[in-house]
Steps between C-alpha positions, in 0.01 A plus 500: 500500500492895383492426141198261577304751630476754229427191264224393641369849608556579111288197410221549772458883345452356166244179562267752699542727182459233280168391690328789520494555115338153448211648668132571296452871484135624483363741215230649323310427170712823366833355596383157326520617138890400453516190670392140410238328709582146600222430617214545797525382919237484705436484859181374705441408865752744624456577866517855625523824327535638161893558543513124589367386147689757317812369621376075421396673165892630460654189654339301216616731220887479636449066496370545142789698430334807450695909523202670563112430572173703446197420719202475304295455802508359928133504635367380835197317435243486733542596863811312470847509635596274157699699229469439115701652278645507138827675320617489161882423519797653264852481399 
């Protein structure tokens, strides 16, 4: 039982280490230039704030596989509580 322990301690530190780098990381236009665009996301009908579609807008960019994502643009239109938004997506 004490050699279990550190095993699967060992292997709980590295699958939360290993998870956090498959996450999208946001960036500018500047930080761009060296990476490959894979495409574009887009978000609409979002409900609540700005922070809310940001964060659909980099959940779609980690399912298309994507290291990093730049928003292009996340607009509220009308006087609604509905988010739109775009993001190009890299790797």
């Amino acid at each position: 039982m004490n050699i279990k322990f550190p095993v699967l301690f060992a292997a709980a530190v590295v699958a939360a280490t290993s998870f956090s780098t498959l996450a999208a990381t946001q960036i500018d236009q500047s930080q761009s230039q060296d990476l490959q665009e894979i495409g574009v996301v887009s978000v609409s009908g979002v409900r609540g704030s700005i922070d809310d579609a940001t964060h659909k807008l980099r959940q779609k960019a980690e399912e298309m596989g994507a290291s990093h994502y730049r928003i292009i643009g996340v607009d509220n239109p009308g006087d609604s509580s509905q988010w739109t938004g775009t993001a190009q997506i890299y790797r």
